[in-house]
N, C-alpha and C positions, 0 to 999 in steps of 0.2 A: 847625843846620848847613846852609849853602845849599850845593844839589845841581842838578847836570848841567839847569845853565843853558841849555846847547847845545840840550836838549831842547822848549826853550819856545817857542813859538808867535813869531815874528818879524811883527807885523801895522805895515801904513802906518798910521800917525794919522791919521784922515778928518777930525779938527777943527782950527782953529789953532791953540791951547795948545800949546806948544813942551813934547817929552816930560818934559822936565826938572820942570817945573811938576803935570804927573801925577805925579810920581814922590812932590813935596814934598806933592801933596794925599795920597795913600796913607800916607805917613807919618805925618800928623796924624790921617789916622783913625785910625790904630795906638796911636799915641802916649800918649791915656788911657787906655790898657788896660795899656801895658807899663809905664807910671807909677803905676797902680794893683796890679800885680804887685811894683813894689819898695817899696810898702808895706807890702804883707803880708810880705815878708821882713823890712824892718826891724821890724815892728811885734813879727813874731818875735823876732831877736834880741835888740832890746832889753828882754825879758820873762824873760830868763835862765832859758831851757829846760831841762828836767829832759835827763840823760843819757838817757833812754826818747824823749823826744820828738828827738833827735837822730838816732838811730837812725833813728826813724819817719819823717823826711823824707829823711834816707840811702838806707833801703831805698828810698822810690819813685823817687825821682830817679836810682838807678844801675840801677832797670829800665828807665827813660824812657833813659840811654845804651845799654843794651844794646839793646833794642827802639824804635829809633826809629818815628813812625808817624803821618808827615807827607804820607805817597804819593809821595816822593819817593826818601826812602831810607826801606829798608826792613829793617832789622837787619843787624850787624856780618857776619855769618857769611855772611848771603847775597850782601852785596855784595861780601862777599870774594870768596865762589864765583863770582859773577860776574864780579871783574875777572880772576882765572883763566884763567875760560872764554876771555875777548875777549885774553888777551895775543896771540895770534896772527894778532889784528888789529889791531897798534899799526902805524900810520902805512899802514893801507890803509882801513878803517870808523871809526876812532878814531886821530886823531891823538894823536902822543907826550906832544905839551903837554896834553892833557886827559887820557890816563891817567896820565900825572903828580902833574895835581892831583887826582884822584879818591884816589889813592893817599897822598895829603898830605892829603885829608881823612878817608879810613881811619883813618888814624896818631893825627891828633888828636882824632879822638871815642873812640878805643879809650884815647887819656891820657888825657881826663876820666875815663873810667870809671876806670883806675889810681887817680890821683890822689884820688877820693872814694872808692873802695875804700877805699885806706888808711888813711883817716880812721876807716870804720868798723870795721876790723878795730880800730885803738887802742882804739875805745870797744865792741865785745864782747868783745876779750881773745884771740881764735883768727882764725884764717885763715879768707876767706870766700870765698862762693863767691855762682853766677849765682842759687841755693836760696833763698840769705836774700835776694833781690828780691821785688817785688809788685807789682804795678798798681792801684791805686786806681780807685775808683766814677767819680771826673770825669776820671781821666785815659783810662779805657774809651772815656766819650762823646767824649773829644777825637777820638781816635781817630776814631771811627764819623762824625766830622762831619768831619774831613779829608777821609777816604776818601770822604764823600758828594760832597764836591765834586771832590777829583781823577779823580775815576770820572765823572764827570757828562759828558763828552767835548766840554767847554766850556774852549778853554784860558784862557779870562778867568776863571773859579771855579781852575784846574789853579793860576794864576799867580797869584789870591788866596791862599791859601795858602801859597807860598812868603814873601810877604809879612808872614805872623802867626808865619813860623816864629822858634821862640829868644826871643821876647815882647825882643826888641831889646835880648838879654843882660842884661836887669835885674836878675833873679835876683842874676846875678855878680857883677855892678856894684856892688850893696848886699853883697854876703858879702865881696869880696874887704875891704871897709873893717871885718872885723871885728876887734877886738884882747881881750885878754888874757892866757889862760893857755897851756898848751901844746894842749889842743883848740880854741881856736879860734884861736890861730895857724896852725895847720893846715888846718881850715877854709879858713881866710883866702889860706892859700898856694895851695889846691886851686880857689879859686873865682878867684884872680888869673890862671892858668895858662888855665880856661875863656875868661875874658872878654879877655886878650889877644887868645887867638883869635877871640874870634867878632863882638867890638864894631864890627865894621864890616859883616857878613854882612845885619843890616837895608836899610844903604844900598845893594849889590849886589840884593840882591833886587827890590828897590823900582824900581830902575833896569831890569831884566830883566819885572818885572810893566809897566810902565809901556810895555812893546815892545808887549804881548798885547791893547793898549787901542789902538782904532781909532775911539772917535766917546764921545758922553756917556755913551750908553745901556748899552758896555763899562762906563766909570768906575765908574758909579753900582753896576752890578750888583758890581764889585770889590770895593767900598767896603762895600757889603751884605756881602757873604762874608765880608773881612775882620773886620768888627764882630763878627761872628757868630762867628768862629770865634776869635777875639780873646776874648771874654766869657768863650767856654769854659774858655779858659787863663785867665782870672780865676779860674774856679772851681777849676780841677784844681790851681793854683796853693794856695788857700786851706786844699784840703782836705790838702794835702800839708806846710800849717804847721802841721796844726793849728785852724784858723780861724781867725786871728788879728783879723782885721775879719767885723765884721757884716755881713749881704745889707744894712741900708739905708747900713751906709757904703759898700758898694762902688758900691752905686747913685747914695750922692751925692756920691762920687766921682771917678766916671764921666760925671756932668752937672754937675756942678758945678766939678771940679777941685779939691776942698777940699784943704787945705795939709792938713801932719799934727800 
């Protein structure tokens, strides 16, 4: 979910590459990572997972909505408490049109979470709750490696970041095409409702990172973080199917682009 853009670093471009052209390099660095992340979903799906292992990526993935942990935003609850606090300074510290959208993007990270809820309540049988979530081993480091850059008081690593966030909806993109029975219609409907939303949130980011870039030496360090923090979500991705690819497919991949 891209978050308070307004916050980012506005730097002059000290090179000639017109920003547009950063933005499409930023992408591409992205790009085999988040193409690599919808494989390991398809790879998944089409492996016709036990009811247990659905579950198993249920549960992480609706802590990953509840606890978001990108340094940017920072859990449902607290941003709520904090758009609260600031109501009484809409249109003096915060304008209207941005507590607006802040509030339009509250609404629809709390529907993803709804919407995959429900999925796995059908497949335990009872009502759930925030309990039966988990955080996974790679999604821990993701974490710790976000935070390492948005803390770094560098807003070229801050605006990195923004960049890797949502792996460029792919996840979504590959569930929403799933079919069969009545669980993965479901599925299917729960991960179309995500990726409506969010399949464009790469390009805004990308455009917004590309502001924070003022000579090569930016780019390059962007591009580093990106990668880097891109891999990650390779992993935390794999672990949360399951593994469904090998370390040396993701590696050959990753340099190679192998088809599937």
């Amino acid at each position: 979910m891209d978050r308070r853009f307004l916050e980012m670093t506005r730097a002059p471009y000290e090179d000639k590459r017109p920003v547009k052209t950063v933005e499409q390099e930023l992408i591409a660095t992205a790009l085999p990572y988040w193409e690599t992340e919808a494989a390991i979903v398809r790879r998944f799906f089409k492996s016709k997972p036990a009811r247990e292992d659905h579950i198993f990526w249920l549960k992480a993935q609706l802590w990953k909505e509840l606890h978001p942990v990108d340094g940017y935003f920072t859990g449902l609850q607290k941003e709520l408490n904090d758009l609260v606090a600031s109501f009484s300074e809409i249109d003096k510290t915060i304008g209207r049109h941005d507590y607006h959208s802040l509030l339009e993007q509250l609404t629809q990270e709390f529907n993803h979470y709804v919407r995959l809820a429900d999925v796995l309540e059908y497949l335990l049988g009872r009502r759930v709750s925030a309990e039966d979530t988990f955080q996974l081993a790679q999604e821990k480091k993701l974490g710790e490696l976000r935070r390492s850059y948005t803390n770094s008081g560098s807003p070229v690593d801050k605006a990195a970041v923004l960049v890797t966030e949502g792996g460029g909806a792919r996840m979504f993109r590959e569930g929403r095409k799933l079919g069969g029975g009545r669980l993965e219609r479901m599925i299917a409907n729960a991960m179309n409702v995500v990726y409506q939303d969010e399949k464009n949130h790469y390009k805004k980011a990308a455009r917004e990172a590309a502001r924070a870039v003022r000579n090569q030496q930016d780019l390059a360090r962007m591009k580093k973080a990106v990668r880097e923090v891109s891999l990650q979500r390779v992993y935390m991705r794999n672990e949360m199917f399951k593994e469904p690819l090998t370390s040396q497919e993701i590696t050959t991949r990753l340099f190679s682009r192998a088809p599937d």
